[in-house]
PQR file with spaces between the fields and no chain letter, atoms N, CA, C, O and H, PARSE charges and radii, in Angstrom:
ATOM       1  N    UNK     1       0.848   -1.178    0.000 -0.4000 1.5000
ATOM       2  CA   UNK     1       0.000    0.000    0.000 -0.0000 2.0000
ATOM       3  C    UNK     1       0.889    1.235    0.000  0.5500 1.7000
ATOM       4  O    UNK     1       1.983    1.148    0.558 -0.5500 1.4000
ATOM       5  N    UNK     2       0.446    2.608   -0.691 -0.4000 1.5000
ATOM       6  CA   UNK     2       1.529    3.786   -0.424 -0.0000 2.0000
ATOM       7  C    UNK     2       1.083    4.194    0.312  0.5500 1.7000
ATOM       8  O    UNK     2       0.048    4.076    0.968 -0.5500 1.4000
ATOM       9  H    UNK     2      -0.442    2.678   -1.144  0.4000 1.0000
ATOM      10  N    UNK     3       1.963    4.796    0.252 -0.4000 1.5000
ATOM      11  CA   UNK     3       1.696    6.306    1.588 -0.0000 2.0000
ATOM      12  C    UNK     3       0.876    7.004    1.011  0.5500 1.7000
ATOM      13  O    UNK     3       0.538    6.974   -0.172 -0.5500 1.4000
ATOM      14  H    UNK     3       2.804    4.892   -0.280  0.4000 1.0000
ATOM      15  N    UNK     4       0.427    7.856    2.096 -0.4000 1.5000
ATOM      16  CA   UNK     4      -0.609    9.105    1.725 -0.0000 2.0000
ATOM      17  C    UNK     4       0.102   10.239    0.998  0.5500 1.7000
ATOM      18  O    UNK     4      -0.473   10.846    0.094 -0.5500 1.4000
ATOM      19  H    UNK     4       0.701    7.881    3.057  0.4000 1.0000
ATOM      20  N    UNK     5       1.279   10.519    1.356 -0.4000 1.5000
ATOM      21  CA   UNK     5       2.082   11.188    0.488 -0.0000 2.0000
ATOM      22  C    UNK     5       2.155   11.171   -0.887  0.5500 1.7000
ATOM      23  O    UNK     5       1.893   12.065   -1.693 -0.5500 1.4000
ATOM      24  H    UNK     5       1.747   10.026    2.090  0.4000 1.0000
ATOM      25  N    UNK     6       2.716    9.551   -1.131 -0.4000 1.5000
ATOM      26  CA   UNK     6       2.570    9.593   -2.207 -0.0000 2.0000
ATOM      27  C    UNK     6       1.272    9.299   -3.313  0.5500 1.7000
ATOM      28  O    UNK     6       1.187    9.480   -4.528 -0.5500 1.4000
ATOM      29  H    UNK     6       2.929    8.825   -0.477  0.4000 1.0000
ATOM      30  N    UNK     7       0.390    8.804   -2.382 -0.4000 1.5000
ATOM      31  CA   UNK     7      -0.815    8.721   -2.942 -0.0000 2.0000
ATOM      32  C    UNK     7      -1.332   10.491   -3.590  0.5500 1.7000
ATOM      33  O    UNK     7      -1.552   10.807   -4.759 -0.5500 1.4000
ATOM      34  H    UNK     7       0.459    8.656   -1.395  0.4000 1.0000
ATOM      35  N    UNK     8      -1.384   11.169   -2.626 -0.4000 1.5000
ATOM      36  CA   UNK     8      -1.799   12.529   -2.811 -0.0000 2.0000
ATOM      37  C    UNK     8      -0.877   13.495   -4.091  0.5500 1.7000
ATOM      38  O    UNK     8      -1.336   14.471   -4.685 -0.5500 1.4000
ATOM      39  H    UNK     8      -1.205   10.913   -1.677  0.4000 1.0000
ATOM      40  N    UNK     9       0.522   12.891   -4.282 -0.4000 1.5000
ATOM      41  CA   UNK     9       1.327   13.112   -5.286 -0.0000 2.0000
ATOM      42  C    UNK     9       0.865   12.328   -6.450  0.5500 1.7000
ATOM      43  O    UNK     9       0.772   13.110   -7.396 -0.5500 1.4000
ATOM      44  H    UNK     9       0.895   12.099   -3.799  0.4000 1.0000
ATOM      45  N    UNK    10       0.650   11.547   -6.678 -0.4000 1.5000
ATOM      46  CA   UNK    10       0.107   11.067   -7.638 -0.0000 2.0000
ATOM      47  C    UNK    10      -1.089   10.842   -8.381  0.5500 1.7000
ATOM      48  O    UNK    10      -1.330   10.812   -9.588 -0.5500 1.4000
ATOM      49  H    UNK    10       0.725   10.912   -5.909  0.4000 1.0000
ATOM      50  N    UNK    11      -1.788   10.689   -7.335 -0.4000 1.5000
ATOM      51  CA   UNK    11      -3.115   11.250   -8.273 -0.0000 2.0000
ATOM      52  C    UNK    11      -3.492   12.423   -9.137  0.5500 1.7000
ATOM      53  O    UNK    11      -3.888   12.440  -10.302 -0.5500 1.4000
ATOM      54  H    UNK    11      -1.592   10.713   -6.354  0.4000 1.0000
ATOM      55  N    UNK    12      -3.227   13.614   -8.093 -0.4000 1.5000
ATOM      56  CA   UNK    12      -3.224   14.696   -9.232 -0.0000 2.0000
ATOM      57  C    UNK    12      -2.159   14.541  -10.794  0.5500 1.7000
ATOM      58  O    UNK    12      -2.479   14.694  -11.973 -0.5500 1.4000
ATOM      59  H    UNK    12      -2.906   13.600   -7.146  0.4000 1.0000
ATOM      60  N    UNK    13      -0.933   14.209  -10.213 -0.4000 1.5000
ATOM      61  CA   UNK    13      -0.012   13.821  -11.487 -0.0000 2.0000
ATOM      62  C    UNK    13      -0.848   12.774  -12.752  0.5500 1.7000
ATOM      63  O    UNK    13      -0.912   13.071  -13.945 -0.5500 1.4000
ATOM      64  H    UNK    13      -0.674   14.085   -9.256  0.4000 1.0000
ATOM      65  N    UNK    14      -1.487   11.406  -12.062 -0.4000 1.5000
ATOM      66  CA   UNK    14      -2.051   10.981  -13.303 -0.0000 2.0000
ATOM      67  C    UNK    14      -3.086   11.667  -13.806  0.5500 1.7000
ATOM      68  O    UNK    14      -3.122   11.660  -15.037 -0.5500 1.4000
ATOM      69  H    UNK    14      -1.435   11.165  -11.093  0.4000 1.0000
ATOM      70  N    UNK    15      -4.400   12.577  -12.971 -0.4000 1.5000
ATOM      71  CA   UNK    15      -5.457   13.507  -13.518 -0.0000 2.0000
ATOM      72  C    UNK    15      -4.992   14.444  -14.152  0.5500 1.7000
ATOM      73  O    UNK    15      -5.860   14.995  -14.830 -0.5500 1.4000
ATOM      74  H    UNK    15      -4.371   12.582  -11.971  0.4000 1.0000
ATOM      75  N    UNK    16      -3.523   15.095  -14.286 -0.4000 1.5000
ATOM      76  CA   UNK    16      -3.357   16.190  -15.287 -0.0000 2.0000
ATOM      77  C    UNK    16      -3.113   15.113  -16.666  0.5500 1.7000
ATOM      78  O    UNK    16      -3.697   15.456  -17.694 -0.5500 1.4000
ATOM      79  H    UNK    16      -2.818   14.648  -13.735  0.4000 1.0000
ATOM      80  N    UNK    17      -2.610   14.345  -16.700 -0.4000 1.5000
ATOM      81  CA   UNK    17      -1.441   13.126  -17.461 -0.0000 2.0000
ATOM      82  C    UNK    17      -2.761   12.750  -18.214  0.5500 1.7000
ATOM      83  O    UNK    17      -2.711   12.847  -19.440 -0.5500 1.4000
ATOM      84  H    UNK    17      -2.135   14.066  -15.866  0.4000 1.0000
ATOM      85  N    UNK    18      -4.032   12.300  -17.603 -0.4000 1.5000
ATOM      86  CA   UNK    18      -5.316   12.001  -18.397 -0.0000 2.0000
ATOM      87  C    UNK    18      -5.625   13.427  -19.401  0.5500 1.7000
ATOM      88  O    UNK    18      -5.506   13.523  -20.622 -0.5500 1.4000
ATOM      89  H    UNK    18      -4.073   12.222  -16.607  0.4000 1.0000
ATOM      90  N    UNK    19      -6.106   14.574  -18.291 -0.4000 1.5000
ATOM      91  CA   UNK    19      -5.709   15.704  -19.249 -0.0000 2.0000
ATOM      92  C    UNK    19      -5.404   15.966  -20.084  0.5500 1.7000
ATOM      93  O    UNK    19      -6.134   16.225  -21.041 -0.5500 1.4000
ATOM      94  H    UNK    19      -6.202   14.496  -17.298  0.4000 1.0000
ATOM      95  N    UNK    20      -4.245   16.006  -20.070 -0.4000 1.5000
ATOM      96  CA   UNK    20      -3.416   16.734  -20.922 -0.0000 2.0000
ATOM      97  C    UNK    20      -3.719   15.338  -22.344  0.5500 1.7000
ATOM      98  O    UNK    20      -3.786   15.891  -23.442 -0.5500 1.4000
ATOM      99  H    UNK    20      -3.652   15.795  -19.292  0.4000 1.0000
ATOM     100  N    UNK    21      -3.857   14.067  -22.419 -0.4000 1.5000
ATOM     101  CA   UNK    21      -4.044   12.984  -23.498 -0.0000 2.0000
ATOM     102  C    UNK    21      -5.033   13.645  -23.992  0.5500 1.7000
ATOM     103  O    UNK    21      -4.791   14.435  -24.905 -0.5500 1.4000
ATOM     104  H    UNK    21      -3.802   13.617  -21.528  0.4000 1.0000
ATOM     105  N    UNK    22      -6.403   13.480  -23.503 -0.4000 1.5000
ATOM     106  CA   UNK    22      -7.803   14.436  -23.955 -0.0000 2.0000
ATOM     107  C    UNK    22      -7.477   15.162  -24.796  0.5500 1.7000
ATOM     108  O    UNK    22      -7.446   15.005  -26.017 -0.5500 1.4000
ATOM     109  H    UNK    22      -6.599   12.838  -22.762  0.4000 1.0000
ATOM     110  N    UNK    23      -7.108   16.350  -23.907 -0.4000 1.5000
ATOM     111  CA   UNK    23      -6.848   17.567  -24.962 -0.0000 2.0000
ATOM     112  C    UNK    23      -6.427   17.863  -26.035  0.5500 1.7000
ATOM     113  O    UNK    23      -6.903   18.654  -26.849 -0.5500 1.4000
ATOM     114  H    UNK    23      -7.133   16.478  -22.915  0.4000 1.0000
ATOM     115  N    UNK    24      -4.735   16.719  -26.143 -0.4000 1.5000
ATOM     116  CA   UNK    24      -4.250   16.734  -27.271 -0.0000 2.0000
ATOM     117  C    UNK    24      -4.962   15.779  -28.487  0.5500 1.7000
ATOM     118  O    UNK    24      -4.965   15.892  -29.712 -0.5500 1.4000
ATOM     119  H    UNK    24      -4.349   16.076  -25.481  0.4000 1.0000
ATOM     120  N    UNK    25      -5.416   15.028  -27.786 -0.4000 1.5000
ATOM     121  CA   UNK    25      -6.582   14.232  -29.189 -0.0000 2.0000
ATOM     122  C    UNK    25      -7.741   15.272  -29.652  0.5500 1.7000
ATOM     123  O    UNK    25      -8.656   14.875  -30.374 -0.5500 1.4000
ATOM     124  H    UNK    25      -5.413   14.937  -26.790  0.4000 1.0000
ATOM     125  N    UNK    26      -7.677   16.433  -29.271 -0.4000 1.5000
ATOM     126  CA   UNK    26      -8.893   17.366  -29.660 -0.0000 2.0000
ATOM     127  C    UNK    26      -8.205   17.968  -30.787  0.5500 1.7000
ATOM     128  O    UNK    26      -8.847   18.913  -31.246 -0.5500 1.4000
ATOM     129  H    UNK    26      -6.934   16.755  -28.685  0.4000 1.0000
ATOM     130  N    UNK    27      -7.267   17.766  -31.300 -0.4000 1.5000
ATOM     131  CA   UNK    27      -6.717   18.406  -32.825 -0.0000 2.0000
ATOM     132  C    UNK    27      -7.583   17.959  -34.147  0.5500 1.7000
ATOM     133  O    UNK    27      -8.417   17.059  -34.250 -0.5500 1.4000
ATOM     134  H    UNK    27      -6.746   16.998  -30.927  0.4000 1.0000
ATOM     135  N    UNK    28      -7.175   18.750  -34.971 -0.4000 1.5000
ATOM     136  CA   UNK    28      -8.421   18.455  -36.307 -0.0000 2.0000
ATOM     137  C    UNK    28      -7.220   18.032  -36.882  0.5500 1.7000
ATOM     138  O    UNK    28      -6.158   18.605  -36.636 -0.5500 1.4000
ATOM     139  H    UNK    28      -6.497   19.481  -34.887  0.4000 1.0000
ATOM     140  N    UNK    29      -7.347   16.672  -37.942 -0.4000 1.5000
ATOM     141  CA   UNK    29      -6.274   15.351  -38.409 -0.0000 2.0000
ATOM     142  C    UNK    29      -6.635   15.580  -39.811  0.5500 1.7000
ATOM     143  O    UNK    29      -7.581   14.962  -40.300 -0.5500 1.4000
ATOM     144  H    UNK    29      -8.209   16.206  -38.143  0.4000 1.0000
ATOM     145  N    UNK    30      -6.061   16.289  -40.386 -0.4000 1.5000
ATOM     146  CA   UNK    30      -5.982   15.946  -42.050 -0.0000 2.0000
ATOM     147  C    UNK    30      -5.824   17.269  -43.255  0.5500 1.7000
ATOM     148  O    UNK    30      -5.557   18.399  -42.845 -0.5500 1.4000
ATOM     149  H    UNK    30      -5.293   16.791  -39.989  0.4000 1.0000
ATOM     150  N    UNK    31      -5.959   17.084  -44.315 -0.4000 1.5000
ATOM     151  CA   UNK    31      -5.341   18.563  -45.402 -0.0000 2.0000
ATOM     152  C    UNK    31      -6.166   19.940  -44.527  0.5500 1.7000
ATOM     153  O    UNK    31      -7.107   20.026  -43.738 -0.5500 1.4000
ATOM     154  H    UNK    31      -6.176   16.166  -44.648  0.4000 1.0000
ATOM     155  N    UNK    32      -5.333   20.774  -45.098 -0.4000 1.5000
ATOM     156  CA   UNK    32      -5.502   22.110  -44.879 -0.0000 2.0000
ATOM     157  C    UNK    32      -6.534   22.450  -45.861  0.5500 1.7000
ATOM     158  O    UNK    32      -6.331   22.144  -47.036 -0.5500 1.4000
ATOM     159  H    UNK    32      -4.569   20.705  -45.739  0.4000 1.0000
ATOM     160  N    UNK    33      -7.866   23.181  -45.447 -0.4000 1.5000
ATOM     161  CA   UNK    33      -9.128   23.357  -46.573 -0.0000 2.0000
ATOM     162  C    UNK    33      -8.686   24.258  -47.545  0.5500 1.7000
ATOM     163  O    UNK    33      -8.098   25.319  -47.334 -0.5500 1.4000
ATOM     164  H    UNK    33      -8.031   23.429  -44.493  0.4000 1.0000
ATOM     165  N    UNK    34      -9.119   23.599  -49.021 -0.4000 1.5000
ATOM     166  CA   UNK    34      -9.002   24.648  -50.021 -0.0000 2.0000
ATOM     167  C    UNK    34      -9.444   26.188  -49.680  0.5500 1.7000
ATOM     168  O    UNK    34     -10.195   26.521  -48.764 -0.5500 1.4000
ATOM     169  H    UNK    34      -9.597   22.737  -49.193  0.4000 1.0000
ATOM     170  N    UNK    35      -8.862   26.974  -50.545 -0.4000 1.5000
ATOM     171  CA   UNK    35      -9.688   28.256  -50.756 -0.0000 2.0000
ATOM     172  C    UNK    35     -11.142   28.387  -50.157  0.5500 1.7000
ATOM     173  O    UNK    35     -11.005   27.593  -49.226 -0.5500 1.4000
ATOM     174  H    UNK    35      -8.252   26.703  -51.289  0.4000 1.0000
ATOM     175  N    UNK    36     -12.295   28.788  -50.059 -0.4000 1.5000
ATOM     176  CA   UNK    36     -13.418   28.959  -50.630 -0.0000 2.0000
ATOM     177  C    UNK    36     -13.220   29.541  -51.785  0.5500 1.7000
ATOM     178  O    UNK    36     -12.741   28.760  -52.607 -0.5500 1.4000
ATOM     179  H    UNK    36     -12.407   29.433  -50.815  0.4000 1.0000
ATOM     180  N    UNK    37     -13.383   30.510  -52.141 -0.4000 1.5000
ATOM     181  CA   UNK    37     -13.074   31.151  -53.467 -0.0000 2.0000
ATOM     182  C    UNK    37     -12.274   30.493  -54.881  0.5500 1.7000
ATOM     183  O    UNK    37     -11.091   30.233  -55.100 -0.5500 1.4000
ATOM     184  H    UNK    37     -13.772   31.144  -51.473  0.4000 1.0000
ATOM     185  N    UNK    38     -13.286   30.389  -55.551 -0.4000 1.5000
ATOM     186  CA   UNK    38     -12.617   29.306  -57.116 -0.0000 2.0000
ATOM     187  C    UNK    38     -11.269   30.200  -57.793  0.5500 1.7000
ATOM     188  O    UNK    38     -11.128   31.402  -57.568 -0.5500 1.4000
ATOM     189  H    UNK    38     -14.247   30.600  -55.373  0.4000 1.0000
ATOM     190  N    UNK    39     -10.540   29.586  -58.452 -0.4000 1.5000
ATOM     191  CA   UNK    39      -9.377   30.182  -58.842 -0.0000 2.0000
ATOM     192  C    UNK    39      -9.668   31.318  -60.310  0.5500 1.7000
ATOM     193  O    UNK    39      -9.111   32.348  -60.690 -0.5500 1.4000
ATOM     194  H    UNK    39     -10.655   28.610  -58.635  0.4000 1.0000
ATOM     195  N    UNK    40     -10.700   30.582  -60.771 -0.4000 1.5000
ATOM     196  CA   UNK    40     -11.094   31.604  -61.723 -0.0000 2.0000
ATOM     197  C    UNK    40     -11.860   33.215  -61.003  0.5500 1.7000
ATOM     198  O    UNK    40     -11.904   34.278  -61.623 -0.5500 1.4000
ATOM     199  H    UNK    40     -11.152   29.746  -60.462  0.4000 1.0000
ATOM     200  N    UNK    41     -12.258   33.049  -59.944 -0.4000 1.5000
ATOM     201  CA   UNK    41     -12.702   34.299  -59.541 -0.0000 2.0000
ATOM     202  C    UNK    41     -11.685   35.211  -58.358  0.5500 1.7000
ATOM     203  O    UNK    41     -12.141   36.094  -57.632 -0.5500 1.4000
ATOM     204  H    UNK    41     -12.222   32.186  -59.440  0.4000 1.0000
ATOM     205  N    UNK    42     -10.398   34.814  -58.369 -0.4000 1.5000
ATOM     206  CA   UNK    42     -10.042   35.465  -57.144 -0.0000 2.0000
ATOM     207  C    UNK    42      -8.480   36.498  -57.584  0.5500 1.7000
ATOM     208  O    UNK    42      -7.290   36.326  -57.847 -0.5500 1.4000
ATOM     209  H    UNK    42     -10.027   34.096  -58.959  0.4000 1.0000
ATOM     210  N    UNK    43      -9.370   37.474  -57.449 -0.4000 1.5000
ATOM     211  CA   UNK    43      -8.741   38.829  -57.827 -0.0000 2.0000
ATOM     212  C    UNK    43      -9.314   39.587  -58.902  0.5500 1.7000
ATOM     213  O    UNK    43      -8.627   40.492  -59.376 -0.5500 1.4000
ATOM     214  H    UNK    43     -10.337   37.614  -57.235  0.4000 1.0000
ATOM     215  N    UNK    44     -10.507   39.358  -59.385 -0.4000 1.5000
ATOM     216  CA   UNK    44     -10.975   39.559  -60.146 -0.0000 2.0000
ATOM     217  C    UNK    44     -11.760   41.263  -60.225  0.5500 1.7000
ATOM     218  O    UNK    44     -12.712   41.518  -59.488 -0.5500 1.4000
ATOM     219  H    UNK    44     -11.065   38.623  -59.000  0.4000 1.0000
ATOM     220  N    UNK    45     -11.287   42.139  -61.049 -0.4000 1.5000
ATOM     221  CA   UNK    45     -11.659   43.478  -61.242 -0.0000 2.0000
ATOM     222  C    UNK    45     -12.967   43.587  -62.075  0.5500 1.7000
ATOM     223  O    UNK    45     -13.309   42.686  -62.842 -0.5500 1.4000
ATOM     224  H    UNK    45     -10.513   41.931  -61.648  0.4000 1.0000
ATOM     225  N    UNK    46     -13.652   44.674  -61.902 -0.4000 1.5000
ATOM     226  CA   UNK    46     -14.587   45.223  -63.135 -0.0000 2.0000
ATOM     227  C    UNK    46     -13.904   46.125  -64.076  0.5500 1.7000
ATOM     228  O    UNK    46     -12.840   46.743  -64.058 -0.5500 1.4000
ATOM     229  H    UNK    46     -13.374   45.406  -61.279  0.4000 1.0000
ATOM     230  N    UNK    47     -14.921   45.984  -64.942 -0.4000 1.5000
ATOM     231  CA   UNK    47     -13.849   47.074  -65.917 -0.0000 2.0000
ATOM     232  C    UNK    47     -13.417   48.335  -66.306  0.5500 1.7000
ATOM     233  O    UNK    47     -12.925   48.800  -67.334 -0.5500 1.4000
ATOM     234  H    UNK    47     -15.786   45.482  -64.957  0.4000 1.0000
ATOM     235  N    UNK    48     -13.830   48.903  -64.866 -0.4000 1.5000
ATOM     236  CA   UNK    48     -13.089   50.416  -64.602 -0.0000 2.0000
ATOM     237  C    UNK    48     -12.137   49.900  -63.904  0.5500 1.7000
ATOM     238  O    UNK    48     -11.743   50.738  -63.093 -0.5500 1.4000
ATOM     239  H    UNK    48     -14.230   48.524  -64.031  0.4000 1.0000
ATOM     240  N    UNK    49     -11.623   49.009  -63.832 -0.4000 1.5000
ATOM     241  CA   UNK    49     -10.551   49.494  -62.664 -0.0000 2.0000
ATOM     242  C    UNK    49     -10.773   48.863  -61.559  0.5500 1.7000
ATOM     243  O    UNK    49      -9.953   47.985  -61.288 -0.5500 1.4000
ATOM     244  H    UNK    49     -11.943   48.328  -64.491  0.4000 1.0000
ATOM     245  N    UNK    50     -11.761   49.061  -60.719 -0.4000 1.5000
ATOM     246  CA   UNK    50     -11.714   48.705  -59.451 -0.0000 2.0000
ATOM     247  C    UNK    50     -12.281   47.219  -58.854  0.5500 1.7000
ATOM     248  O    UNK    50     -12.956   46.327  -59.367 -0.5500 1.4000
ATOM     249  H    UNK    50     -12.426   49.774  -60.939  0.4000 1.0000
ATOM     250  N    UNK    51     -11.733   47.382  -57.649 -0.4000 1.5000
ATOM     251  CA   UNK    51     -12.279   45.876  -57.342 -0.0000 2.0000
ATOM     252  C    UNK    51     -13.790   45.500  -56.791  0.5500 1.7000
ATOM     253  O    UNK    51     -14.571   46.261  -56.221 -0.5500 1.4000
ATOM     254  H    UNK    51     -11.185   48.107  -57.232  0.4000 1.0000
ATOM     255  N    UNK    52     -14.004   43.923  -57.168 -0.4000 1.5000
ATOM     256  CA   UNK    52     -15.549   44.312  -57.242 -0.0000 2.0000
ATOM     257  C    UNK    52     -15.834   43.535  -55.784  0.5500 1.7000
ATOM     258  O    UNK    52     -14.962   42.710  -55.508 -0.5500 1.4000
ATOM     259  H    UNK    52     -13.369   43.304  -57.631  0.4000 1.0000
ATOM     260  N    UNK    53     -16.823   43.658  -54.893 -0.4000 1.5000
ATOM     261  CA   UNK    53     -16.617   43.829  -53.726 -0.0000 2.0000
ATOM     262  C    UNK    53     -18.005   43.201  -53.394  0.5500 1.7000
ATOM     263  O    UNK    53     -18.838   44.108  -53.387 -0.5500 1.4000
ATOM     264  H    UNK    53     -17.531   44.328  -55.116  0.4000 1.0000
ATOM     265  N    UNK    54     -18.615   41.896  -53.095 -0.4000 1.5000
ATOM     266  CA   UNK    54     -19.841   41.735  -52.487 -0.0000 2.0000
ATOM     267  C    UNK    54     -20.220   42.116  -51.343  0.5500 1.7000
ATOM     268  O    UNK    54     -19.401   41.831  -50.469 -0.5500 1.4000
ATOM     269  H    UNK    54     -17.939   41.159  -53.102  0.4000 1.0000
ATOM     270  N    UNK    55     -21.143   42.654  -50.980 -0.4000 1.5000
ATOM     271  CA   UNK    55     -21.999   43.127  -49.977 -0.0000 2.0000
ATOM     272  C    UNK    55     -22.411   42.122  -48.880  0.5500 1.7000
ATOM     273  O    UNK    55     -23.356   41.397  -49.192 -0.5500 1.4000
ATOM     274  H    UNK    55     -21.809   42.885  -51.690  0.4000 1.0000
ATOM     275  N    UNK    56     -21.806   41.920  -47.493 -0.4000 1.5000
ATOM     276  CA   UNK    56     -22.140   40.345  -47.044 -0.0000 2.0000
ATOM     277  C    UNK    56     -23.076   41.614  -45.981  0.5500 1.7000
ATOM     278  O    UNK    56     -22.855   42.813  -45.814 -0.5500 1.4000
ATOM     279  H    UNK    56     -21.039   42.508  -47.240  0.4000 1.0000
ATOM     280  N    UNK    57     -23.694   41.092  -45.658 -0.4000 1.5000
ATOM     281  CA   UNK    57     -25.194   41.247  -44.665 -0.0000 2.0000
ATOM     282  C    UNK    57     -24.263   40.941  -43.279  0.5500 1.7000
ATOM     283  O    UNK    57     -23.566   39.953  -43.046 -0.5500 1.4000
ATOM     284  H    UNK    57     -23.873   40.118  -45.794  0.4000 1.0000
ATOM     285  N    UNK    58     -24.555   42.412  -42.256 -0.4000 1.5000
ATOM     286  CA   UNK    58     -23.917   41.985  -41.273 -0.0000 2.0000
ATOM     287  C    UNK    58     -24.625   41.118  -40.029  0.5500 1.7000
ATOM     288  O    UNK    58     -25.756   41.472  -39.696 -0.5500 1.4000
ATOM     289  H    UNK    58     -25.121   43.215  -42.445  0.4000 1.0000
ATOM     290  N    UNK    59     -24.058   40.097  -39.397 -0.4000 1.5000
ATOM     291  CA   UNK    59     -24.918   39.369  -38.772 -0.0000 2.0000
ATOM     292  C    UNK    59     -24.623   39.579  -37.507  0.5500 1.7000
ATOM     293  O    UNK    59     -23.465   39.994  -37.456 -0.5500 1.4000
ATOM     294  H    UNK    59     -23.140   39.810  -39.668  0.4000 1.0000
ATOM     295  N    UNK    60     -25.185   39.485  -36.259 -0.4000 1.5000
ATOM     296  CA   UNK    60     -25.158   39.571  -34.792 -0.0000 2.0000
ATOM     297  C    UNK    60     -24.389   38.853  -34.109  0.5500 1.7000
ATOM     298  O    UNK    60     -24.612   37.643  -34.059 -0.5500 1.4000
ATOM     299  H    UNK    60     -26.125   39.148  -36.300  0.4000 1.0000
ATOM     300  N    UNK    61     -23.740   39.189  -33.697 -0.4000 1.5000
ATOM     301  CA   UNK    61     -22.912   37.913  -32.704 -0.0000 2.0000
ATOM     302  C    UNK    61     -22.910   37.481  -31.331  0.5500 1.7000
ATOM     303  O    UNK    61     -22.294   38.354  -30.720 -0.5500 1.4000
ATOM     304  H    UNK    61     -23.560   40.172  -33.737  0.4000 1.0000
ATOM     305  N    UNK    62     -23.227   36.714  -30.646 -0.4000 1.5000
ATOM     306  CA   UNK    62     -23.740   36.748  -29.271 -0.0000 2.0000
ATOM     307  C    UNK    62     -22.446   37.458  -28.521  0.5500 1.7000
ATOM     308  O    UNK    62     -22.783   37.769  -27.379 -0.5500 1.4000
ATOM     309  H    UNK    62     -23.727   36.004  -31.142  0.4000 1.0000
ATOM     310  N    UNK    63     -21.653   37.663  -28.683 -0.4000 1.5000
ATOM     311  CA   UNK    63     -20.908   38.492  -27.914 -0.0000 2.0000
ATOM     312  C    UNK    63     -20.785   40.393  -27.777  0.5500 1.7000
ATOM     313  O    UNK    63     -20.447   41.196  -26.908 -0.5500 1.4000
ATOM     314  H    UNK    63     -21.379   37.411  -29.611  0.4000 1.0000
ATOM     315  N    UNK    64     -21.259   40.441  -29.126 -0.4000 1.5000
ATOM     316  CA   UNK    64     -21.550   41.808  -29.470 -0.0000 2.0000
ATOM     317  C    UNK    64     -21.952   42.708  -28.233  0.5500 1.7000
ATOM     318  O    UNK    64     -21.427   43.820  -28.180 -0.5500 1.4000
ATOM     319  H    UNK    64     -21.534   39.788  -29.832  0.4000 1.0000
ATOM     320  N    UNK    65     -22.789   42.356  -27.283 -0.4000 1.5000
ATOM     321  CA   UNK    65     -23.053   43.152  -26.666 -0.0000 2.0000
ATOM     322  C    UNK    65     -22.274   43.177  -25.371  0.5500 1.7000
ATOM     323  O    UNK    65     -22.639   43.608  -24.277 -0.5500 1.4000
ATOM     324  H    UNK    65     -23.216   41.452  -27.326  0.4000 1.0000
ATOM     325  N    UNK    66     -21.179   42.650  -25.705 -0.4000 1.5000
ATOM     326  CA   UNK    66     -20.446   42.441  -24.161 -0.0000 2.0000
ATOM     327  C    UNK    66     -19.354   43.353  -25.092  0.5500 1.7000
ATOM     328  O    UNK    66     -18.205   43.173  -24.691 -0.5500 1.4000
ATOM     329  H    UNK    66     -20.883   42.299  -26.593  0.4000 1.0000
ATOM     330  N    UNK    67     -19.414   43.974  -25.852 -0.4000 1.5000
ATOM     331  CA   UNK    67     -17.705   44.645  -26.777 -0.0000 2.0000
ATOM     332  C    UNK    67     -18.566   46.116  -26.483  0.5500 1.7000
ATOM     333  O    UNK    67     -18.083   47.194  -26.829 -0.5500 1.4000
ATOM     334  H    UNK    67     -20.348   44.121  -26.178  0.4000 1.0000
């Protein structure tokens, strides 16, 4: 049987040791995502000149009201 000493040393040591395994299996495993944007459309001007610019709809964010 151990000691309480070392009992009390070790447990926490294996509960971080479980931890810390968890956590690191929480990584995302595989290619880096394409673009969104197709290669034929990216950089693409109108024909004055300037760049053409979609309009995205701004949306709410639950944090918004804490900024």
């Amino acid at each position: 049987m151990l000691s309480k000493t070392v009992r009390s040393f070790l447990l926490p040591l294996g509960m971080m040791l479980a931890v810390s395994l968890v956590v690191t299996g929480c990584g995302r495993k595989g290619a880096i995502d394409p673009p969104s944007t197709p290669v034929e459309q990216r950089n693409k001007r109108a024909a004055d000149g300037k760049e053409v610019q979609q309009v995205t709809p701004e949306r709410p964010f639950v944090l918004d009201p804490l900024l």
